[in-house]
BAVO-83100 format. One record per residue (C-alpha): residue number from 1; residue in one letter; x, y, z. Coordinates in steps of 0.1 Angstrom, whole numbers. Layout:
! residues N
r seq: NUM, type: A, c1: X, c2: Y, c3: Z
...
END
This chain:
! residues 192
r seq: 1, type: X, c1: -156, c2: 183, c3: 278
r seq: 2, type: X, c1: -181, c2: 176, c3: 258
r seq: 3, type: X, c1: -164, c2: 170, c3: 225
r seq: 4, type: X, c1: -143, c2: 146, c3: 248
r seq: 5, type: X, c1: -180, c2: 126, c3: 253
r seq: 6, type: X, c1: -186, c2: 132, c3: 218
r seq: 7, type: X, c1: -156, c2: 112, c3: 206
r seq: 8, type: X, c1: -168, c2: 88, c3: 235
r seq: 9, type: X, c1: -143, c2: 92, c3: 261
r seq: 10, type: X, c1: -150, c2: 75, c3: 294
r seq: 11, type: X, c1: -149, c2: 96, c3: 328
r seq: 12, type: X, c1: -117, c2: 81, c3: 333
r seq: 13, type: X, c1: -103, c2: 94, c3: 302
r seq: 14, type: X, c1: -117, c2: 123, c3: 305
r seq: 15, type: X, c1: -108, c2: 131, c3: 339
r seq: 16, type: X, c1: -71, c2: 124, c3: 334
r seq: 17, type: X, c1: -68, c2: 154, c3: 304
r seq: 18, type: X, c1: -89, c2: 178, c3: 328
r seq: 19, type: X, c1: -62, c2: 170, c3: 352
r seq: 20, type: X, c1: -34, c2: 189, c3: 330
r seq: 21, type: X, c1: -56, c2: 224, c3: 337
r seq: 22, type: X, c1: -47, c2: 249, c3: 357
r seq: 23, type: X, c1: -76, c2: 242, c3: 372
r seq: 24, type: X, c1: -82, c2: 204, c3: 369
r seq: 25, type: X, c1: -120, c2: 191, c3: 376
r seq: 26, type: X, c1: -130, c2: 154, c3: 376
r seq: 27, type: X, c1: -164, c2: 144, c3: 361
r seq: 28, type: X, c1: -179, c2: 113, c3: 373
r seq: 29, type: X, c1: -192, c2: 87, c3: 353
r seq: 30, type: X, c1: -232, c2: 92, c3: 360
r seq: 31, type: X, c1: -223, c2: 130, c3: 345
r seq: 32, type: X, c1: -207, c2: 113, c3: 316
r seq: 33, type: X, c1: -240, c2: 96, c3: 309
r seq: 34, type: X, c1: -263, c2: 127, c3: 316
r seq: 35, type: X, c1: -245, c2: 145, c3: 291
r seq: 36, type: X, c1: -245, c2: 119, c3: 267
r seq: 37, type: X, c1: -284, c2: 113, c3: 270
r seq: 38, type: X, c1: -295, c2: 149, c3: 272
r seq: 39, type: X, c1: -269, c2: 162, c3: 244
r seq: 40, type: X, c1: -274, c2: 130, c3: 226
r seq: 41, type: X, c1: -283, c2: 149, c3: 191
r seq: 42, type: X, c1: -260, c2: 174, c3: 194
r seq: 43, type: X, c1: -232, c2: 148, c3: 200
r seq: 44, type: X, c1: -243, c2: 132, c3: 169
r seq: 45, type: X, c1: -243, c2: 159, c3: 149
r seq: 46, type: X, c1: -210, c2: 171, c3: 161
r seq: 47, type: X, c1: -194, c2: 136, c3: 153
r seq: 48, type: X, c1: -210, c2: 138, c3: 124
r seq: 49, type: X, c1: -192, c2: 176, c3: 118
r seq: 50, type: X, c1: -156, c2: 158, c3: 124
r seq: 51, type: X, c1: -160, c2: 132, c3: 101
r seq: 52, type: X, c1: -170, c2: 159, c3: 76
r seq: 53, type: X, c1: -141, c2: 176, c3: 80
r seq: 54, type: X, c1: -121, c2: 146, c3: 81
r seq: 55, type: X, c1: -132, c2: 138, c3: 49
r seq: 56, type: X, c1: -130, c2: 172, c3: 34
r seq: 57, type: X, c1: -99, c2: 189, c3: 51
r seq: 58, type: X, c1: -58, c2: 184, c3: 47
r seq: 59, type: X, c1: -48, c2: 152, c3: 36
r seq: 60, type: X, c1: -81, c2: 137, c3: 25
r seq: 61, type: X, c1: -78, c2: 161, c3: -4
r seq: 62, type: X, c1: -63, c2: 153, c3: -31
r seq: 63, type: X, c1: -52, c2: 183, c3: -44
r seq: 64, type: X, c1: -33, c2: 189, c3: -6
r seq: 65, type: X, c1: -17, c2: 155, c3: -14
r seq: 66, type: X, c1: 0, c2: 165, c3: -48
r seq: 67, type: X, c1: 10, c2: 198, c3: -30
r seq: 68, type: X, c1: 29, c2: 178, c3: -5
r seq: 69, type: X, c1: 40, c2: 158, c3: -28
r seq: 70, type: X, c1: 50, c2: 187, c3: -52
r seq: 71, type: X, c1: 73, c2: 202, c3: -19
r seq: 72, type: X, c1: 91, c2: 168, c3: -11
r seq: 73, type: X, c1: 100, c2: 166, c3: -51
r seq: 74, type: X, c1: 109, c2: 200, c3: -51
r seq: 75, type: X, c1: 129, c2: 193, c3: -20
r seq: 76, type: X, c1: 145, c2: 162, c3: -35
r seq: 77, type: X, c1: 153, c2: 175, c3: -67
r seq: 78, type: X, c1: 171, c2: 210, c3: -51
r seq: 79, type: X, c1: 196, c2: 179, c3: -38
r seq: 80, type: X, c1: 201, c2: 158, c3: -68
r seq: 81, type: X, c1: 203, c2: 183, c3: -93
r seq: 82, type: X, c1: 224, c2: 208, c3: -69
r seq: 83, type: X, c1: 252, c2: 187, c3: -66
r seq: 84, type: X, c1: 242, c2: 153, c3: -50
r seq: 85, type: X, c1: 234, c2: 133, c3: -76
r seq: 86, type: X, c1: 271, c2: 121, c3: -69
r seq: 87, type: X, c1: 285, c2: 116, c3: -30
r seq: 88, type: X, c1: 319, c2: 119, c3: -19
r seq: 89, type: X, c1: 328, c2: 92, c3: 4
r seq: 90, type: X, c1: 358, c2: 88, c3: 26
r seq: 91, type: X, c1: 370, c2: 49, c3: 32
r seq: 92, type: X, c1: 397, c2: 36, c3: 53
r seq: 93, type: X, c1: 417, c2: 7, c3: 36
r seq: 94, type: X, c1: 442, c2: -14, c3: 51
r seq: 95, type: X, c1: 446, c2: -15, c3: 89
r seq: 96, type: X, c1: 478, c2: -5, c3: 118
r seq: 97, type: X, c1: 505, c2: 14, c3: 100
r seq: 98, type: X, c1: 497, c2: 8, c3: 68
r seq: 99, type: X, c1: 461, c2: 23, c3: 66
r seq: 100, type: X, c1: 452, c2: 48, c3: 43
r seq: 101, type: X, c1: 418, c2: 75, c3: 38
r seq: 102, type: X, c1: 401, c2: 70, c3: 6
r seq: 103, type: X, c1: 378, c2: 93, c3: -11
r seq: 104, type: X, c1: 355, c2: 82, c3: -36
r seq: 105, type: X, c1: 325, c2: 95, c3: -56
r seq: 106, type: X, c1: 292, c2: 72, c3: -54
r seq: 107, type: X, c1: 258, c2: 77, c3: -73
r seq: 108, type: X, c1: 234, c2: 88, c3: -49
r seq: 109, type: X, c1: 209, c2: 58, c3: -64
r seq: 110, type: X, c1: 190, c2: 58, c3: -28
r seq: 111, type: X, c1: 174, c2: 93, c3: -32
r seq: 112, type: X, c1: 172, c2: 90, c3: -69
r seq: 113, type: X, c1: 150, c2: 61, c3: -62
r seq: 114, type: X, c1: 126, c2: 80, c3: -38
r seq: 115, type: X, c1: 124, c2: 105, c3: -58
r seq: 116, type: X, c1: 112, c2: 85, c3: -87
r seq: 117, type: X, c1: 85, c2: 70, c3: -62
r seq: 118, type: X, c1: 76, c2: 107, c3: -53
r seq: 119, type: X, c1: 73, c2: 112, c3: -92
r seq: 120, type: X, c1: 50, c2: 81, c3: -96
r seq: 121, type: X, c1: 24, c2: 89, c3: -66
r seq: 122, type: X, c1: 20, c2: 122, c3: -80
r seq: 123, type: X, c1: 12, c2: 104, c3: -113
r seq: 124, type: X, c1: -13, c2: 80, c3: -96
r seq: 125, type: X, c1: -32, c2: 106, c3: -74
r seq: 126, type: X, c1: -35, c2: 126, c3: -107
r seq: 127, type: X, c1: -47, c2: 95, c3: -124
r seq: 128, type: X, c1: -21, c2: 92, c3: -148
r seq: 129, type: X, c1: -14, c2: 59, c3: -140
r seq: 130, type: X, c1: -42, c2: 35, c3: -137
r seq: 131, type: X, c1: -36, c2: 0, c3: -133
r seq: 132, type: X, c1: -67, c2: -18, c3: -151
r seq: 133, type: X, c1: -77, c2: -52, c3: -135
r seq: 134, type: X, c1: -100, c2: -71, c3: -160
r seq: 135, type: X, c1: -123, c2: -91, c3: -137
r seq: 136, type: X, c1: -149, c2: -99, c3: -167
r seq: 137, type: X, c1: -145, c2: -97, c3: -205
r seq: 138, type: X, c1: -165, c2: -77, c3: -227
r seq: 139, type: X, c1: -203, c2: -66, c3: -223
r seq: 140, type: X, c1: -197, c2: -83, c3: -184
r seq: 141, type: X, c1: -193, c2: -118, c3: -198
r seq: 142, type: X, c1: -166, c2: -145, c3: -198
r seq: 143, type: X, c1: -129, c2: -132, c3: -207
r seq: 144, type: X, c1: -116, c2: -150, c3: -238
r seq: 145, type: X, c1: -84, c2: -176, c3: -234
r seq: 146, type: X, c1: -60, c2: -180, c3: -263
r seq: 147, type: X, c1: -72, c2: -218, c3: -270
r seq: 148, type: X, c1: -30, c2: -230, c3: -279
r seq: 149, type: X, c1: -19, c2: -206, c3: -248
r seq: 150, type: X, c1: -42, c2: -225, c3: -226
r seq: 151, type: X, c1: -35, c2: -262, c3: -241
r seq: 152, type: X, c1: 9, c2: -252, c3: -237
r seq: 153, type: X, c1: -1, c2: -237, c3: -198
r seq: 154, type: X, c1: -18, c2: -269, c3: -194
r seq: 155, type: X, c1: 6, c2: -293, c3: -213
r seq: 156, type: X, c1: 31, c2: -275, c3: -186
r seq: 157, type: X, c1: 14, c2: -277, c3: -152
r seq: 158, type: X, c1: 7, c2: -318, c3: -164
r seq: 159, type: X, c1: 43, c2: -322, c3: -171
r seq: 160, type: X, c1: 51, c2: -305, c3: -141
r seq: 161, type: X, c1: 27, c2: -330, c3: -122
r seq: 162, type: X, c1: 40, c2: -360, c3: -132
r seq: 163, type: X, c1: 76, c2: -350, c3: -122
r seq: 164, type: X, c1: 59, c2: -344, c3: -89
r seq: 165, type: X, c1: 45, c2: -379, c3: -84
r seq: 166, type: X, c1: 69, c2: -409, c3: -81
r seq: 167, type: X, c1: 64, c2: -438, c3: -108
r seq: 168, type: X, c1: 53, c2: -416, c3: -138
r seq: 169, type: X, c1: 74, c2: -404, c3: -165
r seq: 170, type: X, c1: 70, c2: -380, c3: -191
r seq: 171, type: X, c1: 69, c2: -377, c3: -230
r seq: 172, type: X, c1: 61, c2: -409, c3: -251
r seq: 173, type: X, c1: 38, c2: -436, c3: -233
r seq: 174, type: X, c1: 30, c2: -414, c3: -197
r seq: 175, type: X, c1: 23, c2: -383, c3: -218
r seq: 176, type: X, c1: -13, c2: -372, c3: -215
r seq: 177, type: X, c1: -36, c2: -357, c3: -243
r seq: 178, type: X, c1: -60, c2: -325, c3: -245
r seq: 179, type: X, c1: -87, c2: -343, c3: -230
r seq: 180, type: X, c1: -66, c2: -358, c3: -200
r seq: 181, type: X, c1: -46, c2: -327, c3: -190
r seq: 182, type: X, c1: -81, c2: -309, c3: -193
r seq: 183, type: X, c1: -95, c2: -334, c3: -168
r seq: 184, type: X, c1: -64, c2: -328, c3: -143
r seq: 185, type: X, c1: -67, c2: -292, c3: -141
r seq: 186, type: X, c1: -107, c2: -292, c3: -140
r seq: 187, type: X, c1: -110, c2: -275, c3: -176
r seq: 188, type: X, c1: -133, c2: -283, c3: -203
r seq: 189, type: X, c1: -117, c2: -302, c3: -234
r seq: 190, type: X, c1: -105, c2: -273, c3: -261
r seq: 191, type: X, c1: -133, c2: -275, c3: -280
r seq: 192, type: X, c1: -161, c2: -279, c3: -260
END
């Protein structure tokens, strides 16, 4: 019961699991709260003992993940390399009297392409396969733009703009310059 108060089960709750006992007990809910004030460290600490273990036991590890993992592989790859990497299927074709049973051989792509995902979260949980997000450039400061990549992305999304609003036109006489397409994506002038 009182890992049930621990995990802060109210008398209700708590009184419909006693009811499966052989002998079932009820507990009322002024007990609930003596319990809870008078064990109140020792409910602490025992919550704080199951998040431990939580943190430290079966699936939080990683090596118990790659084990897992491992099995499934192992499992999948006794199938595809055992024989059903290729299916026989049976198809009926043509209908009434005429219909005839088919037997084909199909590539058993599905499982190949678990498997391969299998493969791949071994590889990220072993931390083969980082996926590097630069949020800043180097020494923390500003990440560098390719000055002619930026001036064609922004030629572009202009372009694109003015096909978007009704009485413009593009190239020759509505075509904007560095300065201009700069100002209508909120950029400074290349340059500057």
């Amino acid at each position: 019961m009182i890992r049930w108060i621990a995990a802060g089960l109210q008398s209700d709750e708590i009184n419909g699991k006693t009811a499966q006992f052989d002998e079932p007990f009820s507990v009322s809910r002024q007990q609930v709260d003596y319990y809870r004030k008078s064990y109140a460290i020792d409910l602490e600490a025992m919550k704080r003992a199951g998040r431990e273990d939580a943190l430290t036991e079966g699936l939080a590890l990683k090596s118990e993940r790659v084990r897992k993992l491992k099995q499934l592989a192992a499992l999948m790859e006794q199938d595809i390399f055992g024989g059903l990497l290729w299916t026989t299927e049976i198809k009926g074709v043509g209908s009434g009297d005429i219909a005839e049973i088919v037997e084909f051989e199909e590539f058993n792509g599905a499982e190949v392409v678990q498997y391969r995902g299998v493969l791949d979260d071994i590889a990220k949980e072993v931390g083969e396969r980082v996926q590097k997000s630069e949020v800043s450039g180097k020494d923390g400061g500003p990440i560098k733009i390719d000055d002619e990549r930026q001036n064609r992305a922004i030629s572009t999304l202009a372009d694109a703009i003015r096909e978007a609003i009704p009485g413009t036109t593009t190239g020759g006489q509505g075509s904007m310059d560095a300065t201009e397409q700069a100002a209508v994506v909120g950029t400074p002038e290349p340059g500057r």
